[in-house]
C-alpha positions, 0 to 999 in steps of 0.5 A: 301768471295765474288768473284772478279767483272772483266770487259774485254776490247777489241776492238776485239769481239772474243778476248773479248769472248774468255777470257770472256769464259775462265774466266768463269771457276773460279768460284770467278771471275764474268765478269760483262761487256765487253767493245769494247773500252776504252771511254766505259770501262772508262765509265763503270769502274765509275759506276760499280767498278769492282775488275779486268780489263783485258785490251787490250794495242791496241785500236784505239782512246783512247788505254790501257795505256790511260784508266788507265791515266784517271782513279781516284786512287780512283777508281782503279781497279787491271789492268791485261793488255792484248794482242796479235800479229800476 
């Protein structure tokens, strides 16, 4: 069984490193990409299909719940939303 592609999307660098290292740790998971925003990850998202997208609620400019909006139900990956508060 092949493991599962995840892309990691946040516009806080070390958020993104952070749950990009702890990924790491399952072995079936592989993160192909981290976006800083969601026009990247959309972008990113059309040309690599990954399985997973764990993605950040909060961004500024187009924020997670607006990503998926724009995503093709063709081409919807398994979204896991993430996010934290002060």
């Amino acid at each position: 069984m092949r493991g599962r592609r995840a892309m990691v999307v946040d516009d806080e660098r070390r958020a993104r490193r952070c749950l990009a290292l702890r990924l790491a740790e399952f072995s079936q998971i592989e993160v192909i990409a981290e976006c800083a925003n969601g026009e990247e990850a959309l972008s990113v998202i059309g040309l690599e299909s990954p399985d997973l997208v764990f993605l950040d609620i909060q961004m500024p400019g187009m924020d997670g719940f607006d990503l998926v909006c724009e995503l093709q139900s063709d081409n919807m990956p398994l979204i896991i939303f993430v996010t934290a508060f002060d």
